[in-house]
VOGU-3710 file (C-alpha; in Angstrom, 3 decimals, decimal comma):
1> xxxxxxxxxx> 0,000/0,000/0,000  1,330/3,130/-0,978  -0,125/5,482/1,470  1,014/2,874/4,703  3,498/5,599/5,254  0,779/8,581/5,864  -1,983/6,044/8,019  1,543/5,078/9,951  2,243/8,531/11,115  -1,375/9,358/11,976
11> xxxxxxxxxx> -0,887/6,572/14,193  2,441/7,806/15,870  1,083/11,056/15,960  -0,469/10,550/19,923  2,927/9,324/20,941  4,321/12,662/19,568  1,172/14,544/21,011  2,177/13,017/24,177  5,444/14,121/24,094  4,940/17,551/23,519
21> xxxxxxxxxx> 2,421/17,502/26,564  4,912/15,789/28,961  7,557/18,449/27,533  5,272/21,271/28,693  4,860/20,350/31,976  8,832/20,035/32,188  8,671/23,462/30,556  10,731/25,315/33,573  13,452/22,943/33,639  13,599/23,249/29,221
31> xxxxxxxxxx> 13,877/19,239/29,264  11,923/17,805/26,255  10,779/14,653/25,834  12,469/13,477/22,491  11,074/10,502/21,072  10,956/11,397/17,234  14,084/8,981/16,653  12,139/5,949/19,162  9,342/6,633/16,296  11,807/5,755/13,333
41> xxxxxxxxxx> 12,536/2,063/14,269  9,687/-0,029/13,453  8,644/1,823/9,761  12,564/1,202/9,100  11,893/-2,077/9,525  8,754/-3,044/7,396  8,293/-0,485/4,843  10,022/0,035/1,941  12,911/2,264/1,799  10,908/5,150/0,206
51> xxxxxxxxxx> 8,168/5,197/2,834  10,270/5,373/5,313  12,010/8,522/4,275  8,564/10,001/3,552  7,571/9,143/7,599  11,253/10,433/8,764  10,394/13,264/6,268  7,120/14,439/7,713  8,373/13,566/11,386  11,176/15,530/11,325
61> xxxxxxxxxx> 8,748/18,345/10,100  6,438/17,807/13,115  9,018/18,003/15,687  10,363/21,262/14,019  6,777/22,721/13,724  6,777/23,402/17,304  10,608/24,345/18,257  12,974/27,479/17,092  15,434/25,551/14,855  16,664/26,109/11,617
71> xxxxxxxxxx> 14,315/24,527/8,896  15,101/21,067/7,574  17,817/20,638/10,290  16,169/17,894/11,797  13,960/16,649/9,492  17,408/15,799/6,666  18,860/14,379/9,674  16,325/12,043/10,263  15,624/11,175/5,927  19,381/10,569/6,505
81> xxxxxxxxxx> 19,011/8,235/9,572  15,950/6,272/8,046  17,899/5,475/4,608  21,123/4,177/6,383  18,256/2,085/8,934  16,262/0,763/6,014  19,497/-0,029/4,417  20,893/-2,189/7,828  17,690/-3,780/8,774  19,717/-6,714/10,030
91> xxxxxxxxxx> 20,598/-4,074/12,903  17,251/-4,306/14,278  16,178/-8,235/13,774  15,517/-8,763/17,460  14,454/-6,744/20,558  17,778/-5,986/22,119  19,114/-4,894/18,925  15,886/-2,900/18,304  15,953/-1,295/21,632  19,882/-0,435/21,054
101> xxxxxxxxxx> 19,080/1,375/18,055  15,872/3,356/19,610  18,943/4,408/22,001  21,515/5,625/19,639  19,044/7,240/17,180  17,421/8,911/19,703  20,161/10,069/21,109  21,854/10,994/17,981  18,525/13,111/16,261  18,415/14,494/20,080
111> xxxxxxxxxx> 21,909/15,700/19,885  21,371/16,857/16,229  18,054/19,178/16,979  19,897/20,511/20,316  23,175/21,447/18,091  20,862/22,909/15,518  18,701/24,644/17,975  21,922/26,306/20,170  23,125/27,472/16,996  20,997/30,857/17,727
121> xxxxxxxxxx> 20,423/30,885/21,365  21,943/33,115/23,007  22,519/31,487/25,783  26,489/31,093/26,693  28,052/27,674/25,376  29,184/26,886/28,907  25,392/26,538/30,128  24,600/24,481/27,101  27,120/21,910/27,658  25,793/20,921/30,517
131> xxxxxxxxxx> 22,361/21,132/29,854  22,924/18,966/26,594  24,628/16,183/28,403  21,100/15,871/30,587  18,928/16,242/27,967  20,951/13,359/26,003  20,660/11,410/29,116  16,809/11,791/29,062  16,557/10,882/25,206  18,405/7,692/25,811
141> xxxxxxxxxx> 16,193/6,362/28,497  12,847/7,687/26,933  13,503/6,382/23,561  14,716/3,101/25,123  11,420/3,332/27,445  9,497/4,437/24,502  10,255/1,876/22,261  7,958/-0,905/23,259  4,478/1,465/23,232  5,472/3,295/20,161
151> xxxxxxxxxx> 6,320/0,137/18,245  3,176/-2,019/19,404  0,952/0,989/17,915  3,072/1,715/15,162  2,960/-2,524/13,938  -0,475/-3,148/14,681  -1,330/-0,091/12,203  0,961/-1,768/9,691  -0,524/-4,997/10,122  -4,440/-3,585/9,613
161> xxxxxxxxxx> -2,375/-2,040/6,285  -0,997/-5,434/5,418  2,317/-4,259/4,989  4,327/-7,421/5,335  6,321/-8,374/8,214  9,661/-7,523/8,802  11,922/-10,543/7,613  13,673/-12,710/10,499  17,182/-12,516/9,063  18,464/-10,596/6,556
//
């Protein structure tokens, strides 16, 4: 189905609403709750590898619609992340691995939308530093947290789309 892409990220899009929600009630510390990259593992692994930069695509978007960063920043970043994922699905064939990855690709589109963003805050580099090292910390264990809820939702949509399973071994 060509459209699986655009039903799948109406389907993430609670998990994202969520996010945002939980983010605004941290809003005095500035912690957000990052799970766009958590949201990139399962499409990586069943749809094809042009669907999946769509969903990065339009995720990436979201996440930007809402934050001060420069336009695109995270949204190539994450087209770029889905293409080498879709490329290495053998990365992701079990749960450990998949969690792993939910890890370092949250961390890594985390790190990527706080360089981005800090590019024209004012804010002093020395307060950044440690600020990003915390909010890094907090991607990690939401995306690994994440993972499970957002993938459940995100394969039963896929399987009411019939997009085929992803294979065992690759």
């Amino acid at each position: 189905m060509g459209w699986a892409w655009l039903i799948l990220l109406l389907a993430t899009y609670p998990w994202l609403l969520g996010a945002d929600l939980a983010t605004d009630t941290l809003a005095s510390s500035s912690l957000v709750f990052f799970i766009s990259g958590t949201c990139l593992i399962a499409p990586c692994r069943r749809l094809k590898r042009w669907q999946a930069v769509l969903f990065a695509a339009c995720l990436g978007f979201l996440f930007e619609a809402r934050r001060p960063i420069p336009d695109g920043a995270l949204a190539l970043s994450m087209v770029a992340i889905s293409i080498f994922l879709s490329s290495h699905r053998q990365l992701m064939r079990n749960t450990p691995s998949m969690l792993r990855a939910a890890a370092v690709v949250n961390v890594g589109s985390c790190f990527i939308w706080y360089v981005a963003a800090s590019y024209s805050s004012p804010a002093p580099a020395a307060d950044l530093a440690g600020h990003l090292l915390l909010q890094l910390l907090l991607a990690a264990v939401v995306g690994t947290i994440g993972l499970i809820p957002v993938a459940l939702t995100q394969n039963a949509a896929m399987d009411r789309l019939s997009v085929p399973p992803a294979p065992d071994v690759t």
